[in-house]
N, C-alpha and C positions, 0 to 999 in steps of 0.2 A: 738627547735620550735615545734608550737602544729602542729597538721595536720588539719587544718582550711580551711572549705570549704568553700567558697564562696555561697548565693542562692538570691531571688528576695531582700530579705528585707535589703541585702549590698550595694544595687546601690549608697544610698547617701553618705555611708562611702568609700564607692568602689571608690567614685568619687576623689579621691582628697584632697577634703575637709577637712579643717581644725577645727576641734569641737570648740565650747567656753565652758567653763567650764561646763556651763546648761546642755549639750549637752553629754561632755564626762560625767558628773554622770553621767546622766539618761544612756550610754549606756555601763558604767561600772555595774550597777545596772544590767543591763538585762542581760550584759557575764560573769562578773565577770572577773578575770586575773588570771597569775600564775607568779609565782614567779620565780626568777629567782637565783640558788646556793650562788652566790656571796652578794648578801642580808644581810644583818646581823638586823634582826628584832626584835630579841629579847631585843638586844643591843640598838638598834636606836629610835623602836616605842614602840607602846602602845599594850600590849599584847593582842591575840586575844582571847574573851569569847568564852570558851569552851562550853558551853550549847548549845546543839542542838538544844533547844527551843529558839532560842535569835535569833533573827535577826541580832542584832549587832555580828553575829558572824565569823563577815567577818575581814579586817583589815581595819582601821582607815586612812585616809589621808586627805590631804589638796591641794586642785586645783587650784593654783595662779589663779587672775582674777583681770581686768581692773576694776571694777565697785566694787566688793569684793572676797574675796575667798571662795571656796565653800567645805565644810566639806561633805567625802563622806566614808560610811562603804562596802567597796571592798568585795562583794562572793569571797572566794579562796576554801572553801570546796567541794560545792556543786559538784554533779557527773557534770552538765551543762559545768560549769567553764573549763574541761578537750580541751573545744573547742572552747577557748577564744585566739580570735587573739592579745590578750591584756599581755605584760610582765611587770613584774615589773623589773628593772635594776639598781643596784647600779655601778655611775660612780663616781671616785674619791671621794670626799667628798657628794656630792649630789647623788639623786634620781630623776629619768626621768622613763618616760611609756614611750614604743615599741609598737606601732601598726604595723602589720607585714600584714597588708592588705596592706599598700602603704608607709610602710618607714616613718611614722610621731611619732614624737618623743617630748612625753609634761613634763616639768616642775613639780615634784611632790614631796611635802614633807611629811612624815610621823607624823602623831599625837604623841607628844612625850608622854612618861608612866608619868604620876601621880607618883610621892614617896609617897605619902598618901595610895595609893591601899597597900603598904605593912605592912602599919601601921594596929595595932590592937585598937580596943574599950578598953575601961576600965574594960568592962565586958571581953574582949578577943575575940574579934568577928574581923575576917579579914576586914576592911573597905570595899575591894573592893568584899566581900557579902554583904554587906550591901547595894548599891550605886553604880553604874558604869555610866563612863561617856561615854554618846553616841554624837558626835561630843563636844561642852562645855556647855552640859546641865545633868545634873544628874538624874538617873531615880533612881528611890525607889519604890519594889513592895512593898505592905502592900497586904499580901495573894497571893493566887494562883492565876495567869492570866486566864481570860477566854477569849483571844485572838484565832484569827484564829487558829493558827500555831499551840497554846497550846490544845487546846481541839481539832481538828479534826487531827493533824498532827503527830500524835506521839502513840495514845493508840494503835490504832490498829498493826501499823508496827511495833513500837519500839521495842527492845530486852529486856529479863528481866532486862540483864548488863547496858541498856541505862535508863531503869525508874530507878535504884537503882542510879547510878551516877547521875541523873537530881533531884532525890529524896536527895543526900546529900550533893548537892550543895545549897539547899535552907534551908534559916535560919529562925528563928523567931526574928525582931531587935524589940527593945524595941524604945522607945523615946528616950533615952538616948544616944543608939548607935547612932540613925540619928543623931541626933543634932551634934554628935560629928565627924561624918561623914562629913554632911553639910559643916561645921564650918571650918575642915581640908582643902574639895576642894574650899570651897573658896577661900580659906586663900592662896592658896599652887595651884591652875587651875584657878582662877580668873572667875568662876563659877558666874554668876545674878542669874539662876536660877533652881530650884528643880522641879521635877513632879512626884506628888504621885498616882501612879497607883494602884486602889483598883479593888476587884472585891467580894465586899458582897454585896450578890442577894438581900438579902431581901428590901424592902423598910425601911428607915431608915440606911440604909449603910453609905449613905454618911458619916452622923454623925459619925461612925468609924473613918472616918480621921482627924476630928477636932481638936483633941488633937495634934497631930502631926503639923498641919497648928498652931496653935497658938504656939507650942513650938517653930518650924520654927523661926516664925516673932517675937516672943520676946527676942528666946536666941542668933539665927545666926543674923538675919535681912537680910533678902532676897528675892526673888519672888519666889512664888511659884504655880504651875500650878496641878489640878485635873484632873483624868481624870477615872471615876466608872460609874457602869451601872444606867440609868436613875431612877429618883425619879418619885414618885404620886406626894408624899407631896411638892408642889415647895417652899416651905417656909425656906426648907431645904438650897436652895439656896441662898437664903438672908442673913440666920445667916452662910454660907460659905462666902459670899463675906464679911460679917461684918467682921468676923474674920481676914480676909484678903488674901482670896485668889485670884489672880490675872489674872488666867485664867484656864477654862473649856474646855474639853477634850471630845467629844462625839465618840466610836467608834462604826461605821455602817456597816462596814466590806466589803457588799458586797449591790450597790443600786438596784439591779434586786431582785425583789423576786423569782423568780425563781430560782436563783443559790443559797440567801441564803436559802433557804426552803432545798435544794440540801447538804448544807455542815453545817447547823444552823437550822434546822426545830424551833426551841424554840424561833431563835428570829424573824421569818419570821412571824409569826402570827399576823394578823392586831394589836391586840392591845398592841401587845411589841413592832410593829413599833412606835404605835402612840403615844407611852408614852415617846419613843426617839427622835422623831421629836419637839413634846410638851417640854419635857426638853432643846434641843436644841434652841429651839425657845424663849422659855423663858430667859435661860442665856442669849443671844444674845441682848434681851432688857434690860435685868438686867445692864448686863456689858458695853453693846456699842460695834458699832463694831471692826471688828480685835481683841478682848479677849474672843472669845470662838472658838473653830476649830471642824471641822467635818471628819472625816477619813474615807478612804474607801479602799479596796485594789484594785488596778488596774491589769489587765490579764488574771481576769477568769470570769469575767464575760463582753459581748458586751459593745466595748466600747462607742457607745452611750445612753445605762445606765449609765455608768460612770462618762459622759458628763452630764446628767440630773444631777446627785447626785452634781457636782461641780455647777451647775447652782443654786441649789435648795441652798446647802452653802452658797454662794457668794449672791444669793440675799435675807436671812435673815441675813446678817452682822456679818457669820462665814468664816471664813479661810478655804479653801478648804485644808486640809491633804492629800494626796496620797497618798500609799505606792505601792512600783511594786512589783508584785506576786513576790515569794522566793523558790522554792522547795529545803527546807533546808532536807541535808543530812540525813540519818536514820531515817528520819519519812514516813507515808505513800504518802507522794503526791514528794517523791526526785527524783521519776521518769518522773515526769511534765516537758513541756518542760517548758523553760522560756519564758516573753513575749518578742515580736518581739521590737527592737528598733524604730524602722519608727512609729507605732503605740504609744507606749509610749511618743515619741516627740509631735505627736498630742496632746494627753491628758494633757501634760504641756502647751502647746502653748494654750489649752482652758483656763487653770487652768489663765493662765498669762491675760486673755481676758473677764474673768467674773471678776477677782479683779479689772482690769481697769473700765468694766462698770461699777460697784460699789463703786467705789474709795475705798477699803478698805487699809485699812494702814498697808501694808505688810513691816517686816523689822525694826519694830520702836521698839519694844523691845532689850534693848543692848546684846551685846553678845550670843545670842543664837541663836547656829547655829547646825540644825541636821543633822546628817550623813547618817541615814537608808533611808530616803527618799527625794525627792527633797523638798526642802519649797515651800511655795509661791513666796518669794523673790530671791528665786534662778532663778524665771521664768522670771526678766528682762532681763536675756540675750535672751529670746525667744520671744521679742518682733518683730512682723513683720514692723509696722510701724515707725520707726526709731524720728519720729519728736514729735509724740504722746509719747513718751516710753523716751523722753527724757524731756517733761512738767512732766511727772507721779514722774520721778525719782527725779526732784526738788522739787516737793509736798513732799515725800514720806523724801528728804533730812529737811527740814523744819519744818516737821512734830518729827522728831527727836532730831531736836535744840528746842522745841517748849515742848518736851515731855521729857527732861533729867532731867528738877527740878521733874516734877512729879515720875518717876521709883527712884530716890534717894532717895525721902523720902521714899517711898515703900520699900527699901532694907534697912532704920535704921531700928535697935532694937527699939519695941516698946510695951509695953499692949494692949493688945486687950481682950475682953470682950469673956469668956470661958462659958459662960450659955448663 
């Protein structure tokens, strides 16, 4: 057992209490767990990404739930996790969590591994460098991240032995490999949909990814989600949606200026804000709402900046993103504490409370479910009002029956217009 101390921010786990799924993420998210000998993970689950730049580099599981079940990527590495009252326990055939604060004991299955990850490209490229799946949605970098964790988290503290392994873990995939990538975890994880995460600065970036979105939707037939640094040109966005992309991706990282000025000076300056609010805003009426998201990282900066940034989302008819701070191992911020559970509840419970006033249509896209962070739709279990939270969830049910011809066509093989 770990040596878990108890302090202010335990009282309501301290209590008794039994979590719902919403719950236990968000506070696996903030401890992380450890493992327990008897485990057999390599055998059972889905292997954990070695990249100390990955957030996904936790383990992979599944949180049975009354309403649905909730995909969540488990910290085991981080120095934090060393003080996590949380075990992982293999019992007979199954898997259960130990909470060793009061004796409660939850229901937990393991994401099983993909057979695709071991398969290679025709060029000979490992699929699973190509592609990893992060709960059952598939991320695909096209270039270098210029995500938090990637550019402040790593140059300075990192070891030479750490950039040379993070250096020849990343490939260059051609179109050919995705497709064939794509095409596999569909076929073989039953995959809706793709997100091609670019990061070309220039204006004109976007267009880097076009080719790739049309090969997508004519050779796999699938959805597929963007998500690159803001455009001038908004026009750029139009021949994206022409093409067929089905949803936009804006990352804000941090809504304080202050704090990003603190760890992003570049993007804190009024007019890189104001070209990412303008992008955001724009897709948001291009697309309608719930098909464009805005992300922010939660724990390092005041959480009622945090609050503003989900308000500001939710009432241009974007999906509020979250992510909970990470202080991932070997980089310079692994000595961060992590953020407090009680306060992250908060932040979903607002998260759950501006989609409502907004009615945005959280959840209606099939099958995709993320792990790193909570969704939107994970926050109906954090509904306070019981009566309200259960009209939301028959909209939200209807809106799905109402929305399955439409993603079906979306996911045939089709032409789409490439100039």
């Amino acid at each position: 057992m770990s040596s878990y101390v108890a302090d202010s921010a335990d009282i309501m786990a301290m209590s008794g209490k039994r979590l719902n799924p919403a719950e236990l993420k968000i506070d696996l998210l903030c401890r992380g767990m450890l493992i327990d000998g008897k485990c057999r993970i390599k055998r059972d689950g889905r292997p954990v990404c070695s990249s100390l730049l990955d957030l996904a580099s936790g383990l992979e599981m599944i949180l049975p739930g009354d309403m649905s079940d909730l995909w969540v990527n488990v910290p085991i590495l981080e120095k934090y996790v060393e003080g996590t009252p949380y075990h992982l326990q293999h019992a007979h055939v199954a898997y259960q969590l130990f909470d060793e604060r009061h004796g409660q004991t939850y229901a937990v299955r393991l994401a099983p591994k993909p057979d695709w990850y071991d398969q290679s490209t025709t060029s000979g490229i490992p699929m699973s460098q190509i592609g990893m799946l992060q709960g059952t949605m598939l991320l695909i970098d096209l270039g270098k991240s210029d995500r938090f964790w990637n550019v402040n988290g790593i140059h300075e503290g990192g070891s030479d032995q750490t950039l040379k392994r993070e250096a020849g873990r990343r490939v260059t995939a051609n179109i050919e490999d995705i497709i064939e990538t794509a095409a596999a975890a569909q076929k073989k994880s039953g995959i809706t949909m793709v997100l091609l995460r670019g990061s070309f600065q220039n204006d004109g970036g976007l267009a880097r990814i076009f080719p790739y979105v049309h090969a997508l939707k004519q050779e796999v037939g699938i959805l597929v989600g963007v998500q690159s640094p803001p455009e001038t040109d908004l026009r750029l966005y139009d021949h994206a949606r022409a093409l067929g992309v089905d949803h936009f991706s804006f990352y804000f990282e941090f809504f304080s200026r202050d704090v990003l000025n603190r760890h992003a000076p570049d993007k804190a300056e009024n007019q890189a804000r104001e070209h990412l609010m303008r992008a955001l805003e724009y897709c948001a009426r291009l697309m309608g709402k719930g098909r464009v998201s805005g992300e922010l990282i939660a724990g390092m900066e005041p959480i009622g900046d945090t609050m503003r940034g989900i308000d500001y989302f939710a009432g241009v008819g974007a999906l509020p993103l979250i992510c909970i701070f990470r202080p991932l191992r070997g980089t310079e911020i692994e000595n961060s504490a992590a953020p407090d559970y009680p306060e992250m509840l908060c932040v979903f419970r607002h998260v759950y409370q501006a989609c409502r006033a907004h009615n945005l249509p959280i959840g209606i896209t099939p099958n995709v479910h993320l792990s790193v962070q909570p969704q939107s739709e994970d926050t109906l279990y954090l509904a306070s009002d019981l009566l309200d939270s259960r009209a939301y969830q028959r909209w939200i049910f209807t809106m799905q029956q109402v929305m399955r011809p439409y993603f079906l066509r979306r996911m045939r093989k089709h032409t789409t217009p490439q100039s």
